[in-house]
C-alpha positions as CSV (number, residue, x, y, z in Angstrom):
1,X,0.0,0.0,0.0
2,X,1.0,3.5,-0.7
3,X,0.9,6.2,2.0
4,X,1.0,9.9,0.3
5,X,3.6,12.2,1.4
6,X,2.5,15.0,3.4
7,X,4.0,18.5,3.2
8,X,3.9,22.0,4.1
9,X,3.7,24.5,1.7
10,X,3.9,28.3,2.4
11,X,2.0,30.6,-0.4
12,X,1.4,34.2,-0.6
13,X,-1.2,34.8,-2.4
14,X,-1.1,38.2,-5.2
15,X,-4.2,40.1,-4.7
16,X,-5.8,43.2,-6.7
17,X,-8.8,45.0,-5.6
18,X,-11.0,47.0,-7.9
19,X,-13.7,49.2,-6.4
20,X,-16.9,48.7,-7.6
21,X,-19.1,50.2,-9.4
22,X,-16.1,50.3,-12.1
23,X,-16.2,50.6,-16.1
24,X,-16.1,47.8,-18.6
25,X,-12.2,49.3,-19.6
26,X,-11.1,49.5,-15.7
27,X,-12.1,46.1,-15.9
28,X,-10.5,45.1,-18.4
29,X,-7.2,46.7,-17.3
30,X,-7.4,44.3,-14.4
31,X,-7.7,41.7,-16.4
32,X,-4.7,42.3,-18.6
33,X,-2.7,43.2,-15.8
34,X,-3.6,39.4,-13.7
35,X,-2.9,37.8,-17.6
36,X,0.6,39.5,-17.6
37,X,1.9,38.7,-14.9
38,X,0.9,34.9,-14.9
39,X,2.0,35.0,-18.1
40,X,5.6,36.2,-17.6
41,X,5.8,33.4,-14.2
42,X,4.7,31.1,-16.9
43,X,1.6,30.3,-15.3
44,X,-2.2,29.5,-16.7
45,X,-4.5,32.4,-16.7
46,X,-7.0,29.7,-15.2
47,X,-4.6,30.0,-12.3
48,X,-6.5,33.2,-11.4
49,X,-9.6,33.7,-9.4
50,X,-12.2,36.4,-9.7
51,X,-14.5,37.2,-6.8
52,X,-16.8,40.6,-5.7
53,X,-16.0,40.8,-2.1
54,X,-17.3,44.0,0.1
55,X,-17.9,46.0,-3.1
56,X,-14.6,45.1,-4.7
57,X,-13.5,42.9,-7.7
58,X,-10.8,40.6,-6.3
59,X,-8.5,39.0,-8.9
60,X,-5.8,37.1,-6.9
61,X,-3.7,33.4,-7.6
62,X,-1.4,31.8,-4.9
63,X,2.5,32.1,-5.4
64,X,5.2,30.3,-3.7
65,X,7.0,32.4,-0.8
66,X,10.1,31.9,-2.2
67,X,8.9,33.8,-5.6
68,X,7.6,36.9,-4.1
69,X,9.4,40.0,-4.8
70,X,8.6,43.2,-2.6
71,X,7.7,46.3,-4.3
């Protein structure tokens, strides 16, 4: 039998927050901003998740600790 490995993973999770009511194009933007970067970490757009939280679009994906950058 075959026991699966347990381990502990640290994430940071990328987060941007777009107030809402917001335009089609400030939506947009968002978007194209989320695809970017996932693209250049070479990552699926599908990694990405959209929610409306407290009046605000959320578009946020998970990223390893070690791969955060400050800015």
């Amino acid at each position: 039998m075959t026991t699966a490995t347990r381990r502990t993973v640290h994430l940071t999770r990328t987060e941007h927050a777009l107030p809402l009511p917001a335009s089609l194009l400030d939506v947009a933007d968002l978007l194209d901003t989320v695809r970017a970067e996932l693209n250049r970490a070479d990552r699926p757009v599908a990694d990405a998740e959209l929610r409306v939280v407290e009046g605000e679009l959320l578009a946020f994906y998970d990223v390893p600790r070690a791969a955060v950058v400050n800015r």
